[in-house]
C-alpha positions as CSV (number, residue, x, y, z in Angstrom):
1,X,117.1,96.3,92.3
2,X,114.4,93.6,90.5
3,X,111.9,95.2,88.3
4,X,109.4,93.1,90.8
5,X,110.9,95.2,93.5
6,X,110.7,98.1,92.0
7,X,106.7,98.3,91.1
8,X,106.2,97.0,94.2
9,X,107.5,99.8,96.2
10,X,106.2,102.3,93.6
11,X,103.0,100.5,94.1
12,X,103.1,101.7,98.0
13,X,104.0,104.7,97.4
14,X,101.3,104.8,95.2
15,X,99.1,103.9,97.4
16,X,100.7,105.7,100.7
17,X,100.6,109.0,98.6
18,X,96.8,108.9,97.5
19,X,96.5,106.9,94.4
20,X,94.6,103.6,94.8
21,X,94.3,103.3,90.9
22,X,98.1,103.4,90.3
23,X,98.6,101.4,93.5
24,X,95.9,98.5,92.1
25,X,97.6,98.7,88.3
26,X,101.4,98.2,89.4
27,X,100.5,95.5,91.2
28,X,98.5,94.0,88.1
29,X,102.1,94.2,86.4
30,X,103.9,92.4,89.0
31,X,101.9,89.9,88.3
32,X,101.9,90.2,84.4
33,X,105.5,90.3,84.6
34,X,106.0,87.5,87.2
35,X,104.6,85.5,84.1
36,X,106.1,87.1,81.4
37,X,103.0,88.6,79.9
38,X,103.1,91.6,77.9
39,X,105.1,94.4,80.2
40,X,108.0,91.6,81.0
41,X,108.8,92.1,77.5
42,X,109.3,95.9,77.8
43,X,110.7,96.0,81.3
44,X,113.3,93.3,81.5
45,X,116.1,95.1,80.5
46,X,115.6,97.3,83.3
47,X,116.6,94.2,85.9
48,X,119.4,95.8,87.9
49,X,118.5,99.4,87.4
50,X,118.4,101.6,90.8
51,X,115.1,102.5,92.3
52,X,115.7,106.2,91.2
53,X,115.4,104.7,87.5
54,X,111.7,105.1,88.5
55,X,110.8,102.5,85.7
56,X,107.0,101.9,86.8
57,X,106.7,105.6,87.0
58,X,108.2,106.0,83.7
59,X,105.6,103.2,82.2
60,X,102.7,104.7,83.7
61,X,103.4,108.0,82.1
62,X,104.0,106.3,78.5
63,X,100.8,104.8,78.8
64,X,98.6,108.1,80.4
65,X,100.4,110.2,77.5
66,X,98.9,108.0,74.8
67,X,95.2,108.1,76.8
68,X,95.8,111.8,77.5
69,X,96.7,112.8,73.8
70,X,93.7,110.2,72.1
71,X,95.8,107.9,70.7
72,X,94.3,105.3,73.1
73,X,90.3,105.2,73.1
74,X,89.8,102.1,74.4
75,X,92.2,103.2,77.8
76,X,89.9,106.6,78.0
77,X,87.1,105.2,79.5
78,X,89.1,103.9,82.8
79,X,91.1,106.9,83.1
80,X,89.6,109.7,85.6
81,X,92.2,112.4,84.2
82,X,90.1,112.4,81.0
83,X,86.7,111.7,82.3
84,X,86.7,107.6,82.6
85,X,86.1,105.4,86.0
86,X,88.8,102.9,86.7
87,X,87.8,99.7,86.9
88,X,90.7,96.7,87.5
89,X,89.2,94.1,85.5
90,X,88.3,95.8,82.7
91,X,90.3,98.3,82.5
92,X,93.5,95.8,83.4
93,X,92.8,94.0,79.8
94,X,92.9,97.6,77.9
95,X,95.9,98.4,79.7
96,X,97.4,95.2,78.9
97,X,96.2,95.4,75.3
98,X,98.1,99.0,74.8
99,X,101.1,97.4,76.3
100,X,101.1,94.7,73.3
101,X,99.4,96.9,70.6
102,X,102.3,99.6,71.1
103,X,105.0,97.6,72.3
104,X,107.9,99.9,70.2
105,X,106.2,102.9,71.1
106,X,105.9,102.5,74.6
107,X,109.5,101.1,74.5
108,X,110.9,104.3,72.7
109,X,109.5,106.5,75.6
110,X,110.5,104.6,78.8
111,X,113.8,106.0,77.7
112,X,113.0,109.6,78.4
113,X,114.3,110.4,82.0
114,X,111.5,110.9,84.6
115,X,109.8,114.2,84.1
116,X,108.1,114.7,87.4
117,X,107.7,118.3,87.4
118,X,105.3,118.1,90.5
119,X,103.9,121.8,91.3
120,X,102.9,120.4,95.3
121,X,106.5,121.1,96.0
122,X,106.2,124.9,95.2
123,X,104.7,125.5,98.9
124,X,108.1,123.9,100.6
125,X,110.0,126.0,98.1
126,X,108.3,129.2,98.1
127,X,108.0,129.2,102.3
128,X,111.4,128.2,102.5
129,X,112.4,131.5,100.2
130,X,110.0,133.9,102.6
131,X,112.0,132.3,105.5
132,X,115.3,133.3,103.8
133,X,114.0,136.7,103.0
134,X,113.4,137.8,106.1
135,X,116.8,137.4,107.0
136,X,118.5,138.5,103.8
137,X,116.3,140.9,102.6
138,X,117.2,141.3,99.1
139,X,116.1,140.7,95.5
140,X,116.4,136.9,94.8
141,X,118.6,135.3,91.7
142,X,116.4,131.6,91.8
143,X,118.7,128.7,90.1
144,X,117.2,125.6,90.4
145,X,119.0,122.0,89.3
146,X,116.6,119.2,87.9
147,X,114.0,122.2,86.9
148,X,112.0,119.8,84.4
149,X,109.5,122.6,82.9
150,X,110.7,125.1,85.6
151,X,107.1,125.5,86.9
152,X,108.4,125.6,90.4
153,X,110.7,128.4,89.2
154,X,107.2,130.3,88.9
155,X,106.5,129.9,93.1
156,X,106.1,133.4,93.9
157,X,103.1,133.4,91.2
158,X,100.9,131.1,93.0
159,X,98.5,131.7,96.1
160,X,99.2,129.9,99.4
161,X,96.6,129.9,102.0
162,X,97.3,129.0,105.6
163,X,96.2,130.3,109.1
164,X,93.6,132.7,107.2
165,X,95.9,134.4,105.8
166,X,97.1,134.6,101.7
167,X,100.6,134.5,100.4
168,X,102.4,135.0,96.9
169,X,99.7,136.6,94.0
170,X,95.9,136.8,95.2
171,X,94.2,136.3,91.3
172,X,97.1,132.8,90.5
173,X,94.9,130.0,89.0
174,X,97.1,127.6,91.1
175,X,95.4,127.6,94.8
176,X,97.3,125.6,97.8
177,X,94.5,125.9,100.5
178,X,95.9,124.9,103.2
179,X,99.3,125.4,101.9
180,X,100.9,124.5,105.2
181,X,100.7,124.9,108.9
182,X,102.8,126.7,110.9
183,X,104.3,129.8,111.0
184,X,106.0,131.9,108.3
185,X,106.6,135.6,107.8
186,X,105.3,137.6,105.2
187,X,108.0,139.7,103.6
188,X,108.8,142.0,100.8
189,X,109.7,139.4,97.8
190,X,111.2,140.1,94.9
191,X,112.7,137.3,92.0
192,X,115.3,139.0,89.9
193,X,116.2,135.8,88.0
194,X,114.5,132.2,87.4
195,X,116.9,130.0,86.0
196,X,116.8,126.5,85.9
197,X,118.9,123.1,84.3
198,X,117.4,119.9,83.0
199,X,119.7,116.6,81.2
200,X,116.1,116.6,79.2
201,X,114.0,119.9,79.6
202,X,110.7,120.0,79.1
203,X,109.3,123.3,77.3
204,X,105.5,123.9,78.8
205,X,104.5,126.3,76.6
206,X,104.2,123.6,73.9
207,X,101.4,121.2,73.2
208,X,104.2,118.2,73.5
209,X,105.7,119.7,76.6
210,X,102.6,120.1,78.7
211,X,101.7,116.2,77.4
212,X,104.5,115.1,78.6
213,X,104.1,116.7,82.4
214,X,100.4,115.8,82.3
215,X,101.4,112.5,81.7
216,X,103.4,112.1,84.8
217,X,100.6,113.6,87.3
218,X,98.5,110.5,88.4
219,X,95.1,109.8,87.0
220,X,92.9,109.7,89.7
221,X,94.7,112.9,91.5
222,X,92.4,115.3,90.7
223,X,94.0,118.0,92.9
224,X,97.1,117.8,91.3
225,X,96.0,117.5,87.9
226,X,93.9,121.2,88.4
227,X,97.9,122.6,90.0
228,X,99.8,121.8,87.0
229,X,97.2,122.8,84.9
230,X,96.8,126.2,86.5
231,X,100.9,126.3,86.5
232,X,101.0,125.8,82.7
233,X,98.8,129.2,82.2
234,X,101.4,130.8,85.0
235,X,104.0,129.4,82.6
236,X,102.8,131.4,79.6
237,X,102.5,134.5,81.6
238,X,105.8,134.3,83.1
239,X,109.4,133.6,81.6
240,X,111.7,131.6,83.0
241,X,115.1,129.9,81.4
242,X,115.7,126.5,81.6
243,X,119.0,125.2,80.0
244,X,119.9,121.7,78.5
245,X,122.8,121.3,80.7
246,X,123.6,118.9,83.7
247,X,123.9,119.8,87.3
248,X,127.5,119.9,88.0
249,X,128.3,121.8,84.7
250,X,125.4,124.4,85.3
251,X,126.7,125.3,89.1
252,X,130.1,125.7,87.9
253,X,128.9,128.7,85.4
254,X,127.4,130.0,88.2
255,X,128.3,133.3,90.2
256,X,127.4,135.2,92.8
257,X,125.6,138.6,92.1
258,X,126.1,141.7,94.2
259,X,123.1,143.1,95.8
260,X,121.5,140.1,95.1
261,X,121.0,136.5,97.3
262,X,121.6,133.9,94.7
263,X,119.3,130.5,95.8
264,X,120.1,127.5,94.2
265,X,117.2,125.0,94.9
266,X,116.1,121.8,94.1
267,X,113.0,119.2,95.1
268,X,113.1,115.4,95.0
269,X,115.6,115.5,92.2
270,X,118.7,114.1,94.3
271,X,118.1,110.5,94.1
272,X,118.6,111.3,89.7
273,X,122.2,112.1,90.5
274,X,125.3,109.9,91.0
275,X,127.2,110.0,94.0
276,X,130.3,111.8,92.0
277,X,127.8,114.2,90.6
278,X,126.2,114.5,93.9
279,X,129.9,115.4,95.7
280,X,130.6,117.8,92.6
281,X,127.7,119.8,93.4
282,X,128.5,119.9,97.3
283,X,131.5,121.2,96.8
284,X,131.0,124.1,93.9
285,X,128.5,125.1,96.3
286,X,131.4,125.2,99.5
287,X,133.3,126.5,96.9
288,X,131.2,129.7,96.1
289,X,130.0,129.8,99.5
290,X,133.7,131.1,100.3
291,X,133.1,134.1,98.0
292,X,130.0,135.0,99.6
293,X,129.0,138.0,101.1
294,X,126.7,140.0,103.2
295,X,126.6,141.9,99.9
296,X,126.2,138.6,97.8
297,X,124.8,136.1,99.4
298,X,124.5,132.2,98.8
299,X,121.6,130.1,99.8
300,X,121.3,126.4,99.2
301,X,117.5,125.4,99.3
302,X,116.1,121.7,99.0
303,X,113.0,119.6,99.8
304,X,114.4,116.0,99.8
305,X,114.5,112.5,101.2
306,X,116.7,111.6,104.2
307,X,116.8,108.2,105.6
308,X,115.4,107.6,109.3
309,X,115.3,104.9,111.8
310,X,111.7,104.6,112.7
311,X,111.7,103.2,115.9
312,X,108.2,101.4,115.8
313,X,109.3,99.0,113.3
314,X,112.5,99.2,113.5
315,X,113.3,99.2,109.9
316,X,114.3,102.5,107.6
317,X,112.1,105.2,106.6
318,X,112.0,108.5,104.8
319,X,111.6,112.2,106.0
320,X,111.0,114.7,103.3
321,X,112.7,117.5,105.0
322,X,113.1,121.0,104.0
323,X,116.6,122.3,104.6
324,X,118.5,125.7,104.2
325,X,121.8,126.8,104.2
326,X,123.0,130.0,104.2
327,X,126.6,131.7,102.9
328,X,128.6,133.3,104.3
329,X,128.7,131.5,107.5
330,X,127.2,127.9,106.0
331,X,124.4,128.0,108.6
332,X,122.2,125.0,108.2
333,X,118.6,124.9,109.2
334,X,115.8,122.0,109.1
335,X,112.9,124.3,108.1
336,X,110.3,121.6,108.2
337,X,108.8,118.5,106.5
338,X,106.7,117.7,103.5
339,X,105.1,114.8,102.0
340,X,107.0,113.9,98.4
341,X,104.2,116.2,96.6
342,X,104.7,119.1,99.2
343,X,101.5,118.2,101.0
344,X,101.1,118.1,104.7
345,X,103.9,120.5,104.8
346,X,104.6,121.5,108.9
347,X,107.4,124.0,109.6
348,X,109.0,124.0,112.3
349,X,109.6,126.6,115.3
350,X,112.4,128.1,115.4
C-alpha cells in the first residue's frame, strides 16, 4: 500500500471513529506529501508497507508525545489533550513546523511498533470472560498476546455500567457507562494470573511508558483520554507481567493449569502478525486444546476485524466481532460486536 493510501484510510477511520481533528490533519499530510513538503521526507520509505504498519498512526503519536511531554509549545495551544483548541490553519503550520524542526527525532520514533493500548476494548474482553465463567466456573489464568502496557489485563478492575446494573469493582476510576447493551450474567470472578507478551512492551508505571500510551490516545477524544488515565492508577495498584517475547514463542511456553481455565486473549492486535505467525498461533492453541480438560480448561478470547460483504455498496467492510472458543470440545461462539475502541458493544442472544 501507498503512504497516500494509507493516511487516507486512517483519515476515515479517523473520522468514522470520532476524531474530526485527526481526520482534518491526515488529510493536511496527504497533501503535504502529495508535494513533497515536510512529512514526504519522513514517510517515503514507508511506500509499500502494509496498512497494519499503521504509519499515520505511528506519526501522530511522535508528534502528540512531543506536545504531551512540552517539548513542543508552539503545538500546545491546538491540541485539546493538553488544554489547546484545534484550529486547521494555524495549527497545520505548527504541525508542519515540528515536522521540519524535529525531522531525526520524529524519524527515530516512527520506528517504535504501534502501541495502541486502547482501554475501550476492556468491556468486549471483560463481558466476554463473565460469559465464559458462567459456564466454566473456575478461577481464571488471563494470557493475553500483543498486551502493550497490559492495561486490559487489569478488566476485572474497572466498572461497567449497563441495563442499571454495575459490573467488575464499584470505587475503579475507569467508568464505562453504558458499557454495552445486552445481556450478560453476573458471576463469581476470580483472575488467578495476568500475563501478557509484547515484541516492544510498554511499562505504565513509568513516566516514559505512560507518555508513550498517552501519546497514541487521540487528542480531541476526551473520553478516552480520562479511561487510560484512570487505567494507569489501576496499573499501579495492580500487578500484572508482561514479557518481551513474541506471540508464537510466548504460547508455546504455555500450559494448561489444573483447577484453573487458562484464557488466552487478544484485541485488534491480529492484523500486527504475519500469516506464518498467525498459523503458528492457531495451531499451539489446537495443539493444547487436545490436552484440555473439564479439569483444565482452554479458552481462546478475541475482539477482532473480519471482512464482510456489505450488501448496500457492494464493496468489503469490517465487523469487529467478539469470538470464543472453548477446549475441550473447540466450541466456537460469535459473542457480539464492538466498534475498534470497544464502543457500541451489542451482544448477542444466545
Amino acid at each position: 500500500m501507498d503512504v497516500v493510501e494509507a493516511l487516507q484510510r486512517q483519515a476515515t477511520a479517523c473520522e468514522d471513529l470520532g476524531s474530526p481533528m485527526y481526520a482534518e490533519l491526515l488529510r493536511l499530510l496527504v497533501d503535504d506529501y502529495e508535494v513533497g513538503g515536510a512529512s514526504a521526507e519522513l514517510l517515503s520509505e514507508y511506500e509499500g508497507r502494509s496498512f497494519g504498519d499503521a504509519i499515520g498512526l505511528r506519526l501522530l503519536a511522535a508528534v502528540h508525545g512531543l506536545v504531551l511531554s512540552g517539548a513542543a509549545p508552539e503545538l500546545a495551544a491546538f491540541y485539546p489533550s493538553v488544554g489547546g483548541t484545534w484550529d486547521p490553519v494555524l495549527g497545520w503550520e505548527a504541525f508542519e513546523q515540528v515536522l521540519r524542526s524535529r525531522l531525526g527525532e520524529v524519524r527515530s520514533l516512527l520506528t517504535q511498533p504501534p502501541q495502541t493500548n486502547e482501554v475501550g476494548r476492556s468491556a468486549a474482553l471483560y463481558g466476554g470472560l463473565l460469559q465464559l465463567v458462567a459456564a466454566v466456573p473456575l478461577p481464571v489464568r488471563v494470557y493475553e498476546i500483543g498486551a502493550s502496557g497490559g492495561l486490559n489485563l487489569r478488566a476485572d478492575r474497572y466498572r461497567y455500567v449497563a441495563d442499571g446494573r454495575s459490573y467488575g469493582l464499584a470505587d475503579s476510576p475507569v467508568v464505562f457507562d453504558p458499557a454495552w447493551s445486552g445481556q450478560v450474567p453476573s458471576v463469581d470472578l476470580r483472575i488467578a494470573e495476568r500475563v501478557g507478551c509484547d515484541i516492544a512492551p510498554v511499562d505504565p508505571l513509568t513516566p516514559d511508558g505512560a507518555l508513550t500510551l498517552t501519546s497514541y490516545v487521540w487528542p480531541d477524544m476526551p473520553d478516552r483520554l480520562a479511561r487510560l488515565r484512570g487505567a494507569l492508577e489501576v496499573a499501579r495498584q495492580v500487578p500484572a507481567d508482561v514479557r518481551r517475547e513474541d506471540a508464537v514463542s510466548f504460547l508455546r511456553g504455555l500450559e494448561l493449569s489444573p483447577g484453573h481455565v487458562t484464557v488466552v486473549w487478544h484485541s485488534i492486535m491480529w492484523q500486527y502478525l504475519r500469516r506464518v505467525d498467525r498459523s503458528a498461533i492457531e495451531a499451539r492453541l489446537t495443539e493444547l486444546g487436545a490436552q484440555a480438560t473439564e479439569s483444565s480448561p482452554l479458552a481462546h478470547l478475541s475482539l477482532e476485524p473480519h471482512r464482510v460483504l456489505t450488501h448496500e455498496h457492494g464493496s468489503d467492510g469490517y465487523v469487529y466481532r467478539v469470538d470464543l472458543q472453548v477446549w475441550p470440545g473447540g466450541t466456537r461462539r460469535v459473542l457480539g460486536a464492538a466498534a475498534p475502541h470497544g464502543q457500541d458493544l451489542q451482544w448477542h442472544v444466545n
